[in-house]
DSSP file (Angstrom, degrees, kcal/mol; ACC not computed):
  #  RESIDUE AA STRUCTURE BP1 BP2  ACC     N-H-->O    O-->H-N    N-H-->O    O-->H-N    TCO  KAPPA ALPHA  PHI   PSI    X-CA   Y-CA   Z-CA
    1    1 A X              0   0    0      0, 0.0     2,-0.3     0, 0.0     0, 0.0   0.000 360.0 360.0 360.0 123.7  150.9   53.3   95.0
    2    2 A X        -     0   0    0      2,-0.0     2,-0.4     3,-0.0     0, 0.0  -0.629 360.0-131.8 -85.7 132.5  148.5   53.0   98.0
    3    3 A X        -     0   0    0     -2,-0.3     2,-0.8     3,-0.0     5,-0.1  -0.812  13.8-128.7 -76.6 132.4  144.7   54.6   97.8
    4    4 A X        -     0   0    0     -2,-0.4     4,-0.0     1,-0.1    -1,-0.0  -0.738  20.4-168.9 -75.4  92.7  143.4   56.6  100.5
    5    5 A X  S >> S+     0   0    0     -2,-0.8     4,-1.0     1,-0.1     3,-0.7   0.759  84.6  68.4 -68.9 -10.4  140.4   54.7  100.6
    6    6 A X  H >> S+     0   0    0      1,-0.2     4,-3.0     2,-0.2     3,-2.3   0.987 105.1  46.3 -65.1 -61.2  139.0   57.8  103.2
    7    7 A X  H 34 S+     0   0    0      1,-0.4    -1,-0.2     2,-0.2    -2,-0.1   0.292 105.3  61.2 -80.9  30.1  139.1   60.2   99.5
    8    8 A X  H <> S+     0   0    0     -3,-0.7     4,-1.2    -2,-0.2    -1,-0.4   0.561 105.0  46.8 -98.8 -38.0  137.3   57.3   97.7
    9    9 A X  H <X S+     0   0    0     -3,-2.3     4,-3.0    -4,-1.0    -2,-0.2   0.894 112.5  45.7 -92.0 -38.3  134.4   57.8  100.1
   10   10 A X  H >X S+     0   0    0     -4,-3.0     4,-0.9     2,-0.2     3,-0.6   0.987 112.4  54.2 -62.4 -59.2  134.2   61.6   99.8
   11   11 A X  H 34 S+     0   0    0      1,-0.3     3,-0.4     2,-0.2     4,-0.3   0.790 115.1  41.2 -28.4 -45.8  134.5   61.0   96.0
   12   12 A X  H 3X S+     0   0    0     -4,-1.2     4,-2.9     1,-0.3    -1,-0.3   0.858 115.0  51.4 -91.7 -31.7  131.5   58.5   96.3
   13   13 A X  H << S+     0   0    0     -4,-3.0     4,-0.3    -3,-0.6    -1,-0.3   0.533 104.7  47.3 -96.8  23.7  129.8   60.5   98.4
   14   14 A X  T  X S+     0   0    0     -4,-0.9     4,-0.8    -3,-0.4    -1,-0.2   0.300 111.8  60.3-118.3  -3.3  129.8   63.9   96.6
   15   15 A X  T  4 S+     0   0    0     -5,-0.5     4,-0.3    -4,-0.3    -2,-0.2   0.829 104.1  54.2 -62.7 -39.6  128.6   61.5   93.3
   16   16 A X  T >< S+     0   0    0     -4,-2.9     3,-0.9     1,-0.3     6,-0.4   0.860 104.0  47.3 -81.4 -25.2  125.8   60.6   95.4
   17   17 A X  T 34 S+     0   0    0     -4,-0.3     6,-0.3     1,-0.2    -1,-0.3   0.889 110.3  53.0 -62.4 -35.3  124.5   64.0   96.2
   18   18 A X  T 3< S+     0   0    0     -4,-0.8     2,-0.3     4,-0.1    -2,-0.2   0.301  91.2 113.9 -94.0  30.5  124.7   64.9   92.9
   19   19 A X  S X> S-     0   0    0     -3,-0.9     3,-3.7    -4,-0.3     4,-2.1  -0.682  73.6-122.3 -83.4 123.6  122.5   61.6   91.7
   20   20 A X  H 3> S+     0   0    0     -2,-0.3     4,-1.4     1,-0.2    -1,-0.1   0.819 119.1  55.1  -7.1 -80.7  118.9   61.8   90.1
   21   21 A X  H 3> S+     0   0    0      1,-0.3     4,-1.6     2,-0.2    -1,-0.2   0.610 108.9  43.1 -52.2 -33.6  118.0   59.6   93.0
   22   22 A X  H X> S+     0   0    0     -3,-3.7     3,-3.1    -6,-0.4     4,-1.2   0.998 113.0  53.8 -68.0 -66.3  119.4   62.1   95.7
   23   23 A X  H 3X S+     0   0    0     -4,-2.1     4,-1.9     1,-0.3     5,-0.4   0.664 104.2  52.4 -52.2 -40.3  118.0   65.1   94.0
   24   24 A X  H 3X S+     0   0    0     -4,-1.4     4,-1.0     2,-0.2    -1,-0.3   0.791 113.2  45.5 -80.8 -31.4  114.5   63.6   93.9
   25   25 A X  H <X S+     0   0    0     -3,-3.1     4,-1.5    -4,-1.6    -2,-0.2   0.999 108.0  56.3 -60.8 -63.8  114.7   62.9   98.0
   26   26 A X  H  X S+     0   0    0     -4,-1.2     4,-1.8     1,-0.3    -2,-0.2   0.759 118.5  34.7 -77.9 -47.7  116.1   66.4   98.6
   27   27 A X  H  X>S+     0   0    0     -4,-1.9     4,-4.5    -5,-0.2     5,-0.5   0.910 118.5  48.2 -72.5 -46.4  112.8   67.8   96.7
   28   28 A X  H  X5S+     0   0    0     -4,-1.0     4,-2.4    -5,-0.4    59,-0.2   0.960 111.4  50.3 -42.8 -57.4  110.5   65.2   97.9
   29   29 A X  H  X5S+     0   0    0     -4,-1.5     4,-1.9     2,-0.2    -1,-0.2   0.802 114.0  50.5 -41.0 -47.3  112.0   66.0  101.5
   30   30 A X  H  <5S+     0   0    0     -4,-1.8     4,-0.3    -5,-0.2     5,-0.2   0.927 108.2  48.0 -72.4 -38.4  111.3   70.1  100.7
   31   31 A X  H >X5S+     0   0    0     -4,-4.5     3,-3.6     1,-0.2     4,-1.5   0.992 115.0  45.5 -73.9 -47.0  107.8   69.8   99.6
   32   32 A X  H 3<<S+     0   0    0     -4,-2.4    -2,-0.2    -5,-0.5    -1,-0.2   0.813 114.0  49.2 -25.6 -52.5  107.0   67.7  102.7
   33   33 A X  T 3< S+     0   0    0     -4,-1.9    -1,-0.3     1,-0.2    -2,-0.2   0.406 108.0  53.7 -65.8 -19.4  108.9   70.1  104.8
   34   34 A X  T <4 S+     0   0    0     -3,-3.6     2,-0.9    -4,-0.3    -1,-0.2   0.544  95.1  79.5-111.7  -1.1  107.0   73.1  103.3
   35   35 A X     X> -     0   0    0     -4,-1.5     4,-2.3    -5,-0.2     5,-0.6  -0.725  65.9-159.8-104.8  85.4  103.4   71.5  104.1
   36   36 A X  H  >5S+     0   0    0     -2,-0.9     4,-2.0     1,-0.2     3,-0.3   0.751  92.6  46.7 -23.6 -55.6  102.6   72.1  107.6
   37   37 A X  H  >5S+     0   0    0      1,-0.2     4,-2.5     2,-0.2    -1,-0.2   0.900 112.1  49.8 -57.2 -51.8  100.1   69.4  107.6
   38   38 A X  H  >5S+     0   0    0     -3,-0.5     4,-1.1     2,-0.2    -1,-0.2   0.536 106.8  57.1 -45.5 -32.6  102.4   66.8  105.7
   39   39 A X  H  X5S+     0   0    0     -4,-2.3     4,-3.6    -3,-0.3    -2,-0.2   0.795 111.0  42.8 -79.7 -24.8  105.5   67.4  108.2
   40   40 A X  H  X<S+     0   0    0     -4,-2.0     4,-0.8    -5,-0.6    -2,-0.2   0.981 111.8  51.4 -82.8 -34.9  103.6   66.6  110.9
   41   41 A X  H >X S+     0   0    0     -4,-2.5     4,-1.8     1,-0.2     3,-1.3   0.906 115.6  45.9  -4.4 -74.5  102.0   63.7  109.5
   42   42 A X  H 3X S+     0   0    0     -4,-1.1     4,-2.9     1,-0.3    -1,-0.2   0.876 107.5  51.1 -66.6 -43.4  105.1   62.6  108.6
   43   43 A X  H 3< S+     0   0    0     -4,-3.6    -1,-0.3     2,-0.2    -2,-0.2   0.646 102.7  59.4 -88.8  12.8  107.0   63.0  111.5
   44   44 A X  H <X S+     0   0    0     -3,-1.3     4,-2.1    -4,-0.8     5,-0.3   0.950 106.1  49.7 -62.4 -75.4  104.6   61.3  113.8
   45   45 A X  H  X S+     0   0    0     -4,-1.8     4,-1.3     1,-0.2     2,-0.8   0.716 114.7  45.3 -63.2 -27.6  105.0   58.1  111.6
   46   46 A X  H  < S+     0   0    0     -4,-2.9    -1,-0.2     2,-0.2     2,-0.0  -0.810 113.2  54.8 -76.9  89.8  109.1   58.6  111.9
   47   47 A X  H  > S+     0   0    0     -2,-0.8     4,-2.7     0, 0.0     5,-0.4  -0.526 110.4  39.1-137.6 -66.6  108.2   59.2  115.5
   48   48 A X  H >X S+     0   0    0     -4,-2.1     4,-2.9     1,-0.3     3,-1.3   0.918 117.1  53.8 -68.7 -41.2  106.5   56.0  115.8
   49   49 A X  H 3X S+     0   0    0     -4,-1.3     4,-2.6    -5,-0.3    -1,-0.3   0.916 106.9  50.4 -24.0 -64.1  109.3   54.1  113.5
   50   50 A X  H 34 S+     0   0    0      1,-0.2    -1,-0.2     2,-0.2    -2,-0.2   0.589 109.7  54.0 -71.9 -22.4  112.1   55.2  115.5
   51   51 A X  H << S+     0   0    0     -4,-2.7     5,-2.3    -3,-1.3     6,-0.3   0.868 112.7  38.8 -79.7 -48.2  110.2   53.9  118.4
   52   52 A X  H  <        0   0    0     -4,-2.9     5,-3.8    -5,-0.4     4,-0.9   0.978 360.0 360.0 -26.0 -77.4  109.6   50.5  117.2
   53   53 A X     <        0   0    0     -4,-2.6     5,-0.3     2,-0.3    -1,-0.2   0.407 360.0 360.0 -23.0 360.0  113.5   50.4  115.5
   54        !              0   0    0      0, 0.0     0, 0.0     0, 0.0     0, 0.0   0.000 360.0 360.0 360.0 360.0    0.0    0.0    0.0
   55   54 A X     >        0   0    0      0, 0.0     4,-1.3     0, 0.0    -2,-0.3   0.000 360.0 360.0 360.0  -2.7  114.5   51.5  119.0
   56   55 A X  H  >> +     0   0    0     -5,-2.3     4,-1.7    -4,-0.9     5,-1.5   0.865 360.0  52.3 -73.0 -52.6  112.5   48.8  120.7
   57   56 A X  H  45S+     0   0    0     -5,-3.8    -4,-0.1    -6,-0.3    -1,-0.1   0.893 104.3  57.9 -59.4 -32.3  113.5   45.9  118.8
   58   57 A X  H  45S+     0   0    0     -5,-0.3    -2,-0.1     1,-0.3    -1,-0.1   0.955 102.3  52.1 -54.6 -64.9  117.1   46.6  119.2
   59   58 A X  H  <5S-     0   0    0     -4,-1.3    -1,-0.3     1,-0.1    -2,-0.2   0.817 117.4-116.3 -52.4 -23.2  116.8   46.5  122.6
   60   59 A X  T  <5 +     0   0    0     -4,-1.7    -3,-0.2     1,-0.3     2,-0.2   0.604  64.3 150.8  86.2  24.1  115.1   43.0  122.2
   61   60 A X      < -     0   0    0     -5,-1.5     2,-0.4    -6,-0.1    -1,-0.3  -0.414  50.6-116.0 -38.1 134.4  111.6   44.7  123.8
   62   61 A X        -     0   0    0     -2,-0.2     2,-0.6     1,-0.0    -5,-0.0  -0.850  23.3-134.4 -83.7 134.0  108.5   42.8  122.4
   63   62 A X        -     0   0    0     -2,-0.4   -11,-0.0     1,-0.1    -1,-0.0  -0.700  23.1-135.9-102.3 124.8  106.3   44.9  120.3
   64   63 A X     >  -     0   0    0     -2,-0.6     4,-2.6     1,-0.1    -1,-0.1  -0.057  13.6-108.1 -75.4-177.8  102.9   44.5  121.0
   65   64 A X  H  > S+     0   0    0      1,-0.2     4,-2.4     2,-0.2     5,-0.3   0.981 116.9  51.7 -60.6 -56.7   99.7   44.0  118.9
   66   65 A X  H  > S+     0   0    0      2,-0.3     4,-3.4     1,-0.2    -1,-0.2   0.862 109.9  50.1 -71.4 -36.5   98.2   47.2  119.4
   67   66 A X  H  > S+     0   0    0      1,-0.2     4,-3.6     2,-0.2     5,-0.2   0.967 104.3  66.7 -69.7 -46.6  101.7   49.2  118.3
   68   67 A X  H >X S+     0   0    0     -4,-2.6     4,-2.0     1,-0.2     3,-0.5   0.840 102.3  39.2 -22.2 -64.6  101.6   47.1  115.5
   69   68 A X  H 3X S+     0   0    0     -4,-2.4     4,-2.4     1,-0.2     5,-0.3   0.746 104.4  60.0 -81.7 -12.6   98.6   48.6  114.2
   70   69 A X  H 3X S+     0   0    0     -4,-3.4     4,-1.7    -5,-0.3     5,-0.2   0.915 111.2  51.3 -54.5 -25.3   99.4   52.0  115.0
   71   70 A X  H <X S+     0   0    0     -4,-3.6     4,-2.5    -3,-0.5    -2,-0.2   0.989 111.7  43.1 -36.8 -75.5  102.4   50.9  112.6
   72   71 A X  H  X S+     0   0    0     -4,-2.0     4,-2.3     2,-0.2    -1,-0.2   0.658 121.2  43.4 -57.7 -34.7  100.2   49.6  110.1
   73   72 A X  H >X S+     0   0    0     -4,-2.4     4,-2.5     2,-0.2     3,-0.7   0.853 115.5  46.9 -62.4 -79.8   97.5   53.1  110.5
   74   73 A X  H 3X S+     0   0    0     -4,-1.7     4,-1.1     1,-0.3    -2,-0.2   0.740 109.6  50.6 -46.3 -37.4   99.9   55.4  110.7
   75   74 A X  H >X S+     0   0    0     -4,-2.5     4,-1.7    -5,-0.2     3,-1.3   0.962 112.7  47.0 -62.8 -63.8  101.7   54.0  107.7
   76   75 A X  H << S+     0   0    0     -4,-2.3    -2,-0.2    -3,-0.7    -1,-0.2   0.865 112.6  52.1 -61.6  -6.2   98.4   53.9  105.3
   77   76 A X  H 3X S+     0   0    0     -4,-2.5     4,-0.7     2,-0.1    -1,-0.2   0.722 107.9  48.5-102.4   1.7   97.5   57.4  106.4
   78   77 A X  H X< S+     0   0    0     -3,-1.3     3,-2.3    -4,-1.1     2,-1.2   0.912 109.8  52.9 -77.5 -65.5  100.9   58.8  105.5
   79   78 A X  T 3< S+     0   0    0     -4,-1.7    -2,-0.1     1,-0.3    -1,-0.1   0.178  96.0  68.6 -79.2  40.3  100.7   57.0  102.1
   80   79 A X  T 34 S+     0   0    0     -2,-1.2    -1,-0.3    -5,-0.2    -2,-0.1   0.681  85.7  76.9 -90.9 -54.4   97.2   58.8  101.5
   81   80 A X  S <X S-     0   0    0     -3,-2.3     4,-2.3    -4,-0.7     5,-0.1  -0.255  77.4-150.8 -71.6 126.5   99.2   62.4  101.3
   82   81 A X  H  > S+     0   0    0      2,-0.2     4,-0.7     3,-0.1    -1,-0.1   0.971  94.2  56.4 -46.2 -52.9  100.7   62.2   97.7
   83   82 A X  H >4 S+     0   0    0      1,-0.3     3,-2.3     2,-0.3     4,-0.5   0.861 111.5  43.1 -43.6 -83.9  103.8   64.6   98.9
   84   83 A X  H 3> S+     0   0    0      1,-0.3     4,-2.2     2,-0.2    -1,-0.3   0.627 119.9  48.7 -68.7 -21.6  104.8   61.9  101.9
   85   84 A X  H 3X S+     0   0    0     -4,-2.3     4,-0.7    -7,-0.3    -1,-0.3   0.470 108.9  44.0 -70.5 -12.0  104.2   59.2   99.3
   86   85 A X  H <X S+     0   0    0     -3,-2.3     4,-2.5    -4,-0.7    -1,-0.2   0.753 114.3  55.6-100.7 -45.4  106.1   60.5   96.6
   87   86 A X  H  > S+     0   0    0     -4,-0.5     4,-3.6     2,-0.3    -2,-0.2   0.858 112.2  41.4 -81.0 -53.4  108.9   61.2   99.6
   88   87 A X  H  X S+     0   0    0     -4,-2.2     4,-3.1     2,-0.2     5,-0.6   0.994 113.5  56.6 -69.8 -53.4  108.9   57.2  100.7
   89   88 A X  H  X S+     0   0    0     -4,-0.7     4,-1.7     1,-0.2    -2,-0.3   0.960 111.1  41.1 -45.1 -58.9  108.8   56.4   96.7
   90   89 A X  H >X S+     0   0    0     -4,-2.5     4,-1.5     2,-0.2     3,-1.4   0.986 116.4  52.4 -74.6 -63.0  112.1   58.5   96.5
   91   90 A X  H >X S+     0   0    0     -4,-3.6     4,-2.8     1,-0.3     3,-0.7   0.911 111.1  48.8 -37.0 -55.0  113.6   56.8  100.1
   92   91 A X  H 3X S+     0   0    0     -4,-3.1     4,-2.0     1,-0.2     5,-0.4   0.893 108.7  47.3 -54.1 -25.2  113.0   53.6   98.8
   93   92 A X  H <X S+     0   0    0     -4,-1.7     4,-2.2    -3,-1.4    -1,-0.2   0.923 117.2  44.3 -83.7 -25.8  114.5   54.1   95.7
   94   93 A X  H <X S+     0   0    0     -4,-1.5     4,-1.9    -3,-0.7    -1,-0.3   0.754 107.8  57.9 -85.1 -17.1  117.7   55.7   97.4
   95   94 A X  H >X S+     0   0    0     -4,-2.8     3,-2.1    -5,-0.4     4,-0.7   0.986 105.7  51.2 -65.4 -53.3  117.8   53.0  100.1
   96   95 A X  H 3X S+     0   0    0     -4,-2.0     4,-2.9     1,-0.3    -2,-0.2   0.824 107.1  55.2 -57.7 -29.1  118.1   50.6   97.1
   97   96 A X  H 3X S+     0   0    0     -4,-2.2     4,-1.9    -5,-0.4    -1,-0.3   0.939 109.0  49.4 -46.8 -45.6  121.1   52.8   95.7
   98   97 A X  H <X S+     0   0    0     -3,-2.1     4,-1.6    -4,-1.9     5,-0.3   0.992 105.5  51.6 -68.1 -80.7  122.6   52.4   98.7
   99   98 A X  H  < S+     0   0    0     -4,-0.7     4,-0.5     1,-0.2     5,-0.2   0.776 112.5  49.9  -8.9 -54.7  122.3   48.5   99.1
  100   99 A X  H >X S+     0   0    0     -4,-2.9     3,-3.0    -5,-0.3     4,-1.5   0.978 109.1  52.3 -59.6 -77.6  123.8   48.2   95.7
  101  100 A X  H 3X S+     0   0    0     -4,-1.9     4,-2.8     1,-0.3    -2,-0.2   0.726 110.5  48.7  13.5 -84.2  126.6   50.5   96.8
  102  101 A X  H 3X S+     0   0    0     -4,-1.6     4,-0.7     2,-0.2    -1,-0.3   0.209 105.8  53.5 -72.6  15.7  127.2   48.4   99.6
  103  102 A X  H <> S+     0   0    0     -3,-3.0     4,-1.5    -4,-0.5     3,-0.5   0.740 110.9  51.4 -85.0 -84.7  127.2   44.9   97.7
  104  103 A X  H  < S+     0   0    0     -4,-1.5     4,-0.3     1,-0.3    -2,-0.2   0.871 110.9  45.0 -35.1 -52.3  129.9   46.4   95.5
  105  104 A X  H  < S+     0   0    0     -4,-2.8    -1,-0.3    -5,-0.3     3,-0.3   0.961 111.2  58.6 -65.3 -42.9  131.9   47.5   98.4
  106  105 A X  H >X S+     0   0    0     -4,-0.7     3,-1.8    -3,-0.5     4,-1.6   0.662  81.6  87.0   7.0 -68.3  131.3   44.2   99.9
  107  106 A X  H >X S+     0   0    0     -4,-1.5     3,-2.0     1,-0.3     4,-0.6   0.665  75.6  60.6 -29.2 -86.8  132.7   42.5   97.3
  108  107 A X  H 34 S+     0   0    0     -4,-0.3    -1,-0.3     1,-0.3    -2,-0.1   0.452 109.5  42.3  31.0 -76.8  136.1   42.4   98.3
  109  108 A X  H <> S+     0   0    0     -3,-1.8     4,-2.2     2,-0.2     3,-0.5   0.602 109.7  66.8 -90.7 -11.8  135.5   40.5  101.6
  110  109 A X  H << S+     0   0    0     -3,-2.0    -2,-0.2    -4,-1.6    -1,-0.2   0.764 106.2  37.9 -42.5 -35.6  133.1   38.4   99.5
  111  110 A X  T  < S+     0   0    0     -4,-0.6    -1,-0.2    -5,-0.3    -2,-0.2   0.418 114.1  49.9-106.6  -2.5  135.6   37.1   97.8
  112  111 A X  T  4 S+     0   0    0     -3,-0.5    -2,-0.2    -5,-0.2    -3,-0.2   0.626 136.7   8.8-130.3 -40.5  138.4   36.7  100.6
  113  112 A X  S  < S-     0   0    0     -4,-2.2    -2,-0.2     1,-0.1    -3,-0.2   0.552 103.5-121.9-104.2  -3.5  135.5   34.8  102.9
  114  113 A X        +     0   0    0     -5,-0.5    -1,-0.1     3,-0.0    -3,-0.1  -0.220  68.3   3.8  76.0 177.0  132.6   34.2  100.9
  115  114 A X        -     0   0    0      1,-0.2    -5,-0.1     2,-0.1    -4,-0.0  -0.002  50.9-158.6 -44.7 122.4  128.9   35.3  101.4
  116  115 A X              0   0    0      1,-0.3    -1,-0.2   -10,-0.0    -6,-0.0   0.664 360.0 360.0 -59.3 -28.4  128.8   37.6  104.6
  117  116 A X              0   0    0      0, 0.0    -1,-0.3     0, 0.0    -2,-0.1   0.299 360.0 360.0-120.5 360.0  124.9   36.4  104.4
């Protein structure tokens, strides 16, 4: 009998909304979201990420000076408890995810060896 590996992925991914880990982003996300001061905070420093991200891709050199806007703008985000409790809960979901994707991994792990 062949698996629809497509309704394995809804499957996993209607586990993963309803995971601790989700549930604690989706709150983290809200109080952030309900604190005027804290979203903008926060979405300056995704602002300035996304600019980075979108710079390195391209193979742009990032200069000193954005660098430390990184580096401010990151320690004054993890001043506000809310956006710090909000990255605490991202990290923790990125790592869910990582795991995830090892597991799913696997498979072609084992039919080429380490991908890495």
């Amino acid at each position: 009998m062949a698996v629809n590996i497509h309704d394995s992925a809804y499957e996993l991914q209607k586990t993963i909304r309803n995971s601790q880990e989700y549930s604690a982003l989706k709150l983290a996300y809200q109080e952030v979201n309900a604190d005027e001061s804290a979203r903008r905070m926060f979405e300056n420093f995704r602002n300035i990420q996304m600019q980075l991200q979108q710079k390195q891709m391209m193979g742009q050199n990032i200069s000193q000076e954005e660098v430390e806007q990184a580096k401010k703008s990151v320690a004054l985000v993890q001043q506000n408890p809310k956006i710090a409790r909000l990255m605490e809960a991202e990290q923790r979901m990125s790592m869910v995810i990582a795991e995830l994707n090892q597991i799913i991994m696997k498979p072609l792990e084992e039919l080429y060896g380490p991908l890495a």
